[in-house]
Each structure stands twice: as structure tokens, then as C-alpha cells.
Residue frames relative to the residue before (quaternion, step in Angstrom):
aa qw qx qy qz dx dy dz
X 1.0000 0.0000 0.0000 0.0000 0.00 0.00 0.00
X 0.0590 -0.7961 0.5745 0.1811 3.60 -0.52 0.64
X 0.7724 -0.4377 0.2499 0.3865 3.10 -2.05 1.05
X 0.5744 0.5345 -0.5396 0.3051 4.00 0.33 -0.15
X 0.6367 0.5230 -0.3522 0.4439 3.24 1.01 -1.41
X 0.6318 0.4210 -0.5404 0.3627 3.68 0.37 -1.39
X 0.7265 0.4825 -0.4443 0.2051 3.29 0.03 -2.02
X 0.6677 0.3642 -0.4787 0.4387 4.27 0.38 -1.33
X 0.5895 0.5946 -0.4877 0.2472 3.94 0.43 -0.64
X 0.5817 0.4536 -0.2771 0.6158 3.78 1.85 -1.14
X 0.5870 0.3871 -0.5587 0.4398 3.90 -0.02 -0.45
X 0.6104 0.4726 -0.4916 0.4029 4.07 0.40 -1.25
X 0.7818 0.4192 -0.3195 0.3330 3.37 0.13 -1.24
X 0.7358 0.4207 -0.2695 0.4571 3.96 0.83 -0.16
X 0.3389 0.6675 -0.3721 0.5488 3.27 1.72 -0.40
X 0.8252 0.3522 -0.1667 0.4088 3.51 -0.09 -1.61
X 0.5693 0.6260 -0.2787 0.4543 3.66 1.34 -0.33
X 0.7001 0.3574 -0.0483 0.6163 3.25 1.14 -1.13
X 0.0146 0.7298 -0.6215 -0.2845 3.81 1.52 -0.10
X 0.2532 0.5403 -0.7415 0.3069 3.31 -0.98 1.57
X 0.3312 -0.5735 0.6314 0.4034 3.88 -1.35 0.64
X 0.8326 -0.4039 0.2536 0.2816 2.89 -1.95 0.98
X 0.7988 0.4883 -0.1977 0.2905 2.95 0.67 -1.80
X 0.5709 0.5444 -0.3644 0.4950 3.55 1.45 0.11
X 0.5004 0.4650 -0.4942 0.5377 4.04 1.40 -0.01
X 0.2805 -0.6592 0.6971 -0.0304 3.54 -1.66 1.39
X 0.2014 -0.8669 0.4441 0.1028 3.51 -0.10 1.23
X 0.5945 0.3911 -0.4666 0.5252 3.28 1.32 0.49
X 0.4293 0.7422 -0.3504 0.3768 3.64 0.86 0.43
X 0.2062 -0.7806 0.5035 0.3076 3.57 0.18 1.18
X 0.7269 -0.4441 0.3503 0.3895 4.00 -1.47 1.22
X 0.8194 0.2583 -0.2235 0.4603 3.64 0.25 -1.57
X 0.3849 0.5201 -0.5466 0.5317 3.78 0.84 0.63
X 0.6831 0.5252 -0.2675 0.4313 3.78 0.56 -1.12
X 0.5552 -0.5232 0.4507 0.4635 3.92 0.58 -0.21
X 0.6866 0.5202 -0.4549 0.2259 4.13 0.96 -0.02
X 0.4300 -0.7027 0.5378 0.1789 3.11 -1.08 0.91
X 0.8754 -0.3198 0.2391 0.2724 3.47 -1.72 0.58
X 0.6546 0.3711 -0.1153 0.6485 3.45 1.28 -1.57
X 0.7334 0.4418 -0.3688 0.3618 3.36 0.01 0.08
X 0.6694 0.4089 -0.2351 0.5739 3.40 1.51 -1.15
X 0.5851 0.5065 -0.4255 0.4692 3.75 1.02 -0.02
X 0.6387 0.4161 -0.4990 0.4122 3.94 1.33 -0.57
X 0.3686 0.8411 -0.3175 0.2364 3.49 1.43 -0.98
X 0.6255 0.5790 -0.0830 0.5164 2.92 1.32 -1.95
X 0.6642 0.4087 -0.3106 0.5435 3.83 0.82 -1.30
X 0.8008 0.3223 -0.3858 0.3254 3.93 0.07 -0.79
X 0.4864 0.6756 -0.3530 0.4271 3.16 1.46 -0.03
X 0.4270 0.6324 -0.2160 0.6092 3.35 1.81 -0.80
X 0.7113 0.5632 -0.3313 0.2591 3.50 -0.11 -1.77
X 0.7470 0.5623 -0.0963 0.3415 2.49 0.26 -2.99
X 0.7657 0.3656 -0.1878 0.4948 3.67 0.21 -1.96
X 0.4255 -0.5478 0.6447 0.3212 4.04 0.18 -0.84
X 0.3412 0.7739 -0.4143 0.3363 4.02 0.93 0.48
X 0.1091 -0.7517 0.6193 0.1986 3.28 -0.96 0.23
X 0.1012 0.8510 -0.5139 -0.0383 3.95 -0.32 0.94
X 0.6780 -0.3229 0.4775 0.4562 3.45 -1.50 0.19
X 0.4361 -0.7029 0.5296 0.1878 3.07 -1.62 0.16
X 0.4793 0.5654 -0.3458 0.5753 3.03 2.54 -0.04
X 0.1402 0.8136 -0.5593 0.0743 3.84 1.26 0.19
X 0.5869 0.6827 -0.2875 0.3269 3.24 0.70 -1.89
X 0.8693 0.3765 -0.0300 0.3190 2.62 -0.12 -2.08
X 0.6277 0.4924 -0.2880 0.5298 3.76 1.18 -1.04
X 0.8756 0.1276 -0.0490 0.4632 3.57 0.96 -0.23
X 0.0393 -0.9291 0.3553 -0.0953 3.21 1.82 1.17
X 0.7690 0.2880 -0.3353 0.4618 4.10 0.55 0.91
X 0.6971 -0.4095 0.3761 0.4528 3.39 -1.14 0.98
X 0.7145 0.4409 -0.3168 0.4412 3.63 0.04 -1.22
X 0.7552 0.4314 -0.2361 0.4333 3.85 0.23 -1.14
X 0.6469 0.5173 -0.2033 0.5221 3.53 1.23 -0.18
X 0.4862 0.5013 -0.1838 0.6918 3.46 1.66 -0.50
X 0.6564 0.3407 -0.2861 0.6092 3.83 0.42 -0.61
X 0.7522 0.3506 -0.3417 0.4410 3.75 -0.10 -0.49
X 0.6785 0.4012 -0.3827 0.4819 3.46 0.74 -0.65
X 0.5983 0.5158 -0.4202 0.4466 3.95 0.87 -0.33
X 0.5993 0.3335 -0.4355 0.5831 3.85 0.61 -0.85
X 0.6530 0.5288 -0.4213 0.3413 3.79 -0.21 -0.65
X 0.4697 0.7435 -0.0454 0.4739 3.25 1.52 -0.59
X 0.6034 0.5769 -0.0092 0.5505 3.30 0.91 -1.43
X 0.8861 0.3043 -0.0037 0.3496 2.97 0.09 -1.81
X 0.5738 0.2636 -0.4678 0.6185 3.37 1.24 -0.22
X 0.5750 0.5842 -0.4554 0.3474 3.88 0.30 -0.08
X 0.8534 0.2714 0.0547 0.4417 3.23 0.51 -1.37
């Protein structure tokens, strides 16, 4: 899967959190700048879990607090259980 797909797959999934249309989620925009809150960026973390098969911190959010930086960790994380 490559980081485009992940990253529009994370805007959908924070979009719908924040009911906002996608096109208003700025992936260089750190989440709690965006309006998300704690419980939401911790489920964020779980579908992020679900979707990819990943195990993540629960500081995911926060160690990597923007659509884009969260897309980049989940690709190398990627990789490695691939490769």
C-alpha cells in the first residue's frame, strides 16, 4: 500500500471523526490543532491497528501528531513487517 493510499485512508478516518469533508483535513496539520481530541486520536491509533495489522503505541498521535507523519510511520512500519 503506498503512503498516498494510507495518508487519504487517515484523512477519511479523521474527517469522519471531526464530521468534517475530507477536503477540509490538512495533513500537515498537527490532529489536536484540527479539533481531535484524546479519545478519538487514541481510537485513530486502534483503526490504524485494525486496517494495517500493526501494533502501535498509544503515544502514536502525539509522537507523530500530523496526517503526513503518521502516513510515514505507518509506511516504514510497513516495510518491515513486509520486508
Amino acid at each position: 500500500m503506498s503512503i498516498d493510499e494510507i495518508r487519504d485512508w487517515m484523512i477519511g478516518r479523521v474527517a469522519f471523526y471531526l464530521e468534517r469533508p475530507p477536503a477540509e483535513i490538512d495533513p500537515d496539520a498537527e490532529l489536536v490543532e484540527l479539533g481531535l481530541d484524546s479519545v478519538y486520536a487514541l481510537t485513530l491509533s486502534g483503526d490504524l491497528e485494525e486496517r494495517f495489522g500493526l501494533t502501535v503505541d498509544s503515544t502514536l498521535p502525539w509522537d507523530y501528531p500530523t496526517v503526513n507523519a503518521m502516513s510515514g510511520y505507518v509506511v516504514n512500519q510497513l516495510e518491515g513487517v513486509g520486508g
